[in-house]
N, C-alpha and C positions, 0 to 999 in steps of 0.2 A: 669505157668501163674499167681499162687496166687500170688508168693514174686514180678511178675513183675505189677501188680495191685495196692499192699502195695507201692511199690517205686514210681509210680505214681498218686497215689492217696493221699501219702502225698506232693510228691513234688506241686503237686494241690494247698492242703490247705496251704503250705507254702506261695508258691505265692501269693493265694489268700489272705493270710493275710497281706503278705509284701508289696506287692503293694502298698496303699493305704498308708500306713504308707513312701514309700518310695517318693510318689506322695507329701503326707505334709512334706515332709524332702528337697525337691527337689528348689525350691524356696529360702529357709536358707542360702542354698550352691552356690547359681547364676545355678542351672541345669537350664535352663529354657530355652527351645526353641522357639524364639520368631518371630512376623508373617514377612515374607519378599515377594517380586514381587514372587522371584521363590517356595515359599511355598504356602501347599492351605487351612491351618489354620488360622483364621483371629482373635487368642488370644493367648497370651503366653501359652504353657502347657510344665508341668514341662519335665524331660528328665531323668528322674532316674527309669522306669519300668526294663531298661535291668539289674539293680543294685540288685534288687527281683528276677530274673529270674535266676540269676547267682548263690544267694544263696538259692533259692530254693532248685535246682537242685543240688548245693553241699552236703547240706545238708541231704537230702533226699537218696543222694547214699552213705555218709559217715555212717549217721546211721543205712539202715537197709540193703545197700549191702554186699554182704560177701567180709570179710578182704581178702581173698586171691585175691580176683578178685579188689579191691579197689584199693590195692599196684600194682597189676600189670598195673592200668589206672593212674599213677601219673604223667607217661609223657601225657599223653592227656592234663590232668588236667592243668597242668603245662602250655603246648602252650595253652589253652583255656581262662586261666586265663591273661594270657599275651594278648593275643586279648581285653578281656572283659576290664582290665585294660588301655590297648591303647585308649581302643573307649571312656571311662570313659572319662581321661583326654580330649579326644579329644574334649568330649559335654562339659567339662566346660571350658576349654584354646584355642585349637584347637592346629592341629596338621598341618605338610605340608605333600603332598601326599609321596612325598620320607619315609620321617618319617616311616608315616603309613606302610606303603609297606616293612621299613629294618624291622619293629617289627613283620609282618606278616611272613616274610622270617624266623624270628629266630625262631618263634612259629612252624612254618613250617616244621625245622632242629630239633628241638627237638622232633617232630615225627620221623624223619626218623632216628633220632641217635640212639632210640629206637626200632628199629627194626619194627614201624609201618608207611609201604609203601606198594607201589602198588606190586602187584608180576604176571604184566601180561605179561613181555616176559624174555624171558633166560639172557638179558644184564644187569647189574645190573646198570650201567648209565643211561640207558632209562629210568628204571622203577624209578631212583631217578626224575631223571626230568618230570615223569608224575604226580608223589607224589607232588612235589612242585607245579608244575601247577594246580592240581586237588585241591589239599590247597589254595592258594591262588585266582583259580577263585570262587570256592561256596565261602569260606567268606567273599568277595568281590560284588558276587552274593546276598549276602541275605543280606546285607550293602545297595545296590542298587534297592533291590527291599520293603523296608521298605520306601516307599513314599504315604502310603493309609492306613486307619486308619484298623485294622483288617490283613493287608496284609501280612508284613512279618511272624511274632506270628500265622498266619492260617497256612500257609503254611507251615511251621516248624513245628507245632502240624501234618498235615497230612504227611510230609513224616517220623518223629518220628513213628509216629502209623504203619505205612507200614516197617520202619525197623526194629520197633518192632516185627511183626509181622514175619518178613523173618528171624529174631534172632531166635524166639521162633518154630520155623517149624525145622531150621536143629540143633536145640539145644544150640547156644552160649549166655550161661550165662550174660558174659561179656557185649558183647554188646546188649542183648537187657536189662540188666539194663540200661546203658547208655540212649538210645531211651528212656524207661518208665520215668526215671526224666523227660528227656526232652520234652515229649508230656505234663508230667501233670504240668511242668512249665511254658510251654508254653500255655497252656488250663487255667491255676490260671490269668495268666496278662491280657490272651484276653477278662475275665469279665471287665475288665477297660480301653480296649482298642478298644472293636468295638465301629462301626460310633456309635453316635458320640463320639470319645475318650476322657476321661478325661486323662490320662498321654499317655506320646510315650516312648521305648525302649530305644531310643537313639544308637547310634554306640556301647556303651557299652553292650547290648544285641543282635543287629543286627551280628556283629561280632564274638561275643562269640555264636550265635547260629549258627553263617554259619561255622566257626571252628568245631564243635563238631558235625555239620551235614558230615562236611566232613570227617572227621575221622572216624565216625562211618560206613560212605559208605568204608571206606579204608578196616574196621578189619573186614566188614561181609565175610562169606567165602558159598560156596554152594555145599556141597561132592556130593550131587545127579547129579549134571551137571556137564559141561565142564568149563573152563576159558574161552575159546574162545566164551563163550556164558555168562558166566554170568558176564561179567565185564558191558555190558549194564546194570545191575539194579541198582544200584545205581545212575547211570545217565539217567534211565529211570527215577526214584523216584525223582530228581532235574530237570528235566527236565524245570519246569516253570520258576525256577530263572536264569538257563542257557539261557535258549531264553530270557526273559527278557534284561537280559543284553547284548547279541547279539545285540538283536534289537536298544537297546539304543548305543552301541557301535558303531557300524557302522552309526546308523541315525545320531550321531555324527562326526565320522568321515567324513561323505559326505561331511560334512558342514567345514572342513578343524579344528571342535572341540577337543579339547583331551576328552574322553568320560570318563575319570576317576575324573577328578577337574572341569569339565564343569558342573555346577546347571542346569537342566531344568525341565518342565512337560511334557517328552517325552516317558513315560515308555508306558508297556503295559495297566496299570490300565488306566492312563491319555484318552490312545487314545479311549481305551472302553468307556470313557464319551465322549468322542467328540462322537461316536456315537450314543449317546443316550442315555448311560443307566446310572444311578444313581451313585454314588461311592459306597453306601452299593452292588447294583446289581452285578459291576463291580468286587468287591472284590470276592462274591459268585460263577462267573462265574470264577474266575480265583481260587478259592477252589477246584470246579467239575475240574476244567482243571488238578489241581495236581490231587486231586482222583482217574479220569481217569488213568494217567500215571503211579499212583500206585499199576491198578489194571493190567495194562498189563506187569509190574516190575514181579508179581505174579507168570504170562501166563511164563515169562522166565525162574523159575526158574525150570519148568518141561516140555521147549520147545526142541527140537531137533536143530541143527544147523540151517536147510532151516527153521524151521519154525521163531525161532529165529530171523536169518535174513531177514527175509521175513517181520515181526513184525517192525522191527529197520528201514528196509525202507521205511514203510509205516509210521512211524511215523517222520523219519527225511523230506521225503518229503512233508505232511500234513505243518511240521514243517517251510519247506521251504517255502511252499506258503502262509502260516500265515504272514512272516515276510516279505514278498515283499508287502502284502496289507496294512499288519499295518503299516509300513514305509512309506504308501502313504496317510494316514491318518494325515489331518493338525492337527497338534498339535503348541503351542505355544514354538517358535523356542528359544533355549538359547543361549543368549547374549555373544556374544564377550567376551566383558570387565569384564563378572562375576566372571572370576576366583581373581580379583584384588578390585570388589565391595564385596565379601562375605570374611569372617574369614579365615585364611589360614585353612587350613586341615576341615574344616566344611562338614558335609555329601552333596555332591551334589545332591542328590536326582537319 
């Protein structure tokens, strides 16, 4: 736990000092994310936080992670950076959804050419195609759920911290350095980025964190348990940007929306303010909401099958009736014609 402390407590200070530096670089360059109908910031803020976060966390594991274990994460690195770099251009050019989507696929195949995929049934086709699937929905997922100032960057620091955590229980080095950059770069940006935020991540961070969250859910492994039981924790642990973008997917589809290029203020953050609560509130409830599902990730790794499942349905059904209330929750509906009024490939929110 010391060396995983070291790697996140400088990835910290990195952040923390990049930031800021990357936030007055940000503007120079045209990063700047500027206010529109479907956004809910009402000034330019720059869009270069994911740009700090990306060197934090590089940094932070090239220097004090051990060589052997560094060379063996170059394909991580490799599709991560390819994310990070996508979403880059995407906040100062933009990109179109295809685009984005063949760059995610590639970063995608570069994990799996490497030998890091899912390994939960005997077919070796399935389990490619669950790899690709589980790639490209979390970085996808956490792209979409960076719509609230603190939101994405909490969330990613807590389930970091929880696979930190699940790393360091059944002993893999590897990956819980991975997690430690990534909580303490993600923890460095959030000093600049809760309400009210002076910079946002941008796609280039959003991206690169939903990549490297999902991979590191791919390499953790649990010798104490079954497969048949622990392939839930990691998707316990994303559970919140999973639903997230359920909910938005389908609230969009109802509405005959594509929910990947459609802008709107439909998420879960959004609907929590139409009920009432603050956006600082709203982000904190949906903190405790990952926390929660991190700690019953925990419960799985020493559950028995029945109890296991017994867990997974109380939580997909909890999960189910979230998303039929919050779907009924007016929210301000997105426009038809937005995909043609906003930048091609621009983060829809």
């Amino acid at each position: 736990m010391a060396k995983y402390l070291l790697i996140a407590v400088s990835a910290f200070a990195l952040a923390a000092v990049g930031t800021p530096l990357a936030r007055r670089l940000a503007p120079q360059l045209g990063m700047v994310d500027r206010p529109a109908a479907r956004k809910i910031h009402a000034s330019p803020m720059p869009l270069m936080g994911g740009v700090a976060i990306y060197l934090a966390f590089l940094l932070a594991l090239v220097a004090l992670g051990d060589r052997f274990y560094v060379r063996e994460v170059i394909s991580i690195l490799l599709g991560a950076s390819l994310c990070s770099f996508m979403g880059l251009w995407d906040d100062r050019s933009g990109l179109s959804a295809l685009a984005r989507l063949a760059g995610q696929t590639v970063a995608a195949g570069i994990l799996i050419a490497s030998g890091v995929r899912v390994q939960l049934f005997p077919y070796p086709a399935v389990n490619l195609g669950l790899t690709l699937l589980w790639v490209l929905t979390i970085t996808n997922a956490m792209n979409l759920l960076d719509n609230m100032d603190g939101l994405s960057g909490g969330v990613a620091a807590i389930a970091a911290a929880f696979f930190l955590l699940l790393a360091a229980m059944s002993g893999q080095y590897l990956v819980g350095a991975l997690a430690a950059a990534l909580l303490g770069a993600s923890i460095g940006f959030l000093l600049y980025n809760v309400n009210p935020a002076s910079i946002f991540m941008g796609d280039s961070g959003s991206l690169f964190l939903g990549f490297m969250l999902a991979a590191v859910g791919i390499k953790l492994r649990f010798p104490a348990n079954v497969t048949f039981v622990t392939w839930m924790i990691p998707v316990m642990v994303l559970g919140l940007p999973i639903f997230d973008t359920t909910l938005v997917s389908l609230s969009r589809l109802r509405q005959g929306l594509n929910p990947l290029t459609t802008p709107g203020k439909d998420h879960v953050s959004h609907r929590l303010v139409t009920l009432g609560l603050s956006r600082r509130e709203a982000v904190l409830v949906l903190y405790l909401v990952c926390a929660a599902l991190g700690v019953l990730a925990m419960y799985l790794t020493q559950a028995t099958v029945s109890e296991g499942y017994v867990v997974g349905a109380v939580v997909l059904l909890v999960g189910i009736y979230a998303l039929v209330r919050m779907e009924q929750v007016y929210v301000e509906r997105p426009p038809r014609a937005s995909a043609r009024s906003a930048p091609a490939g621009k983060k829809p929110g």
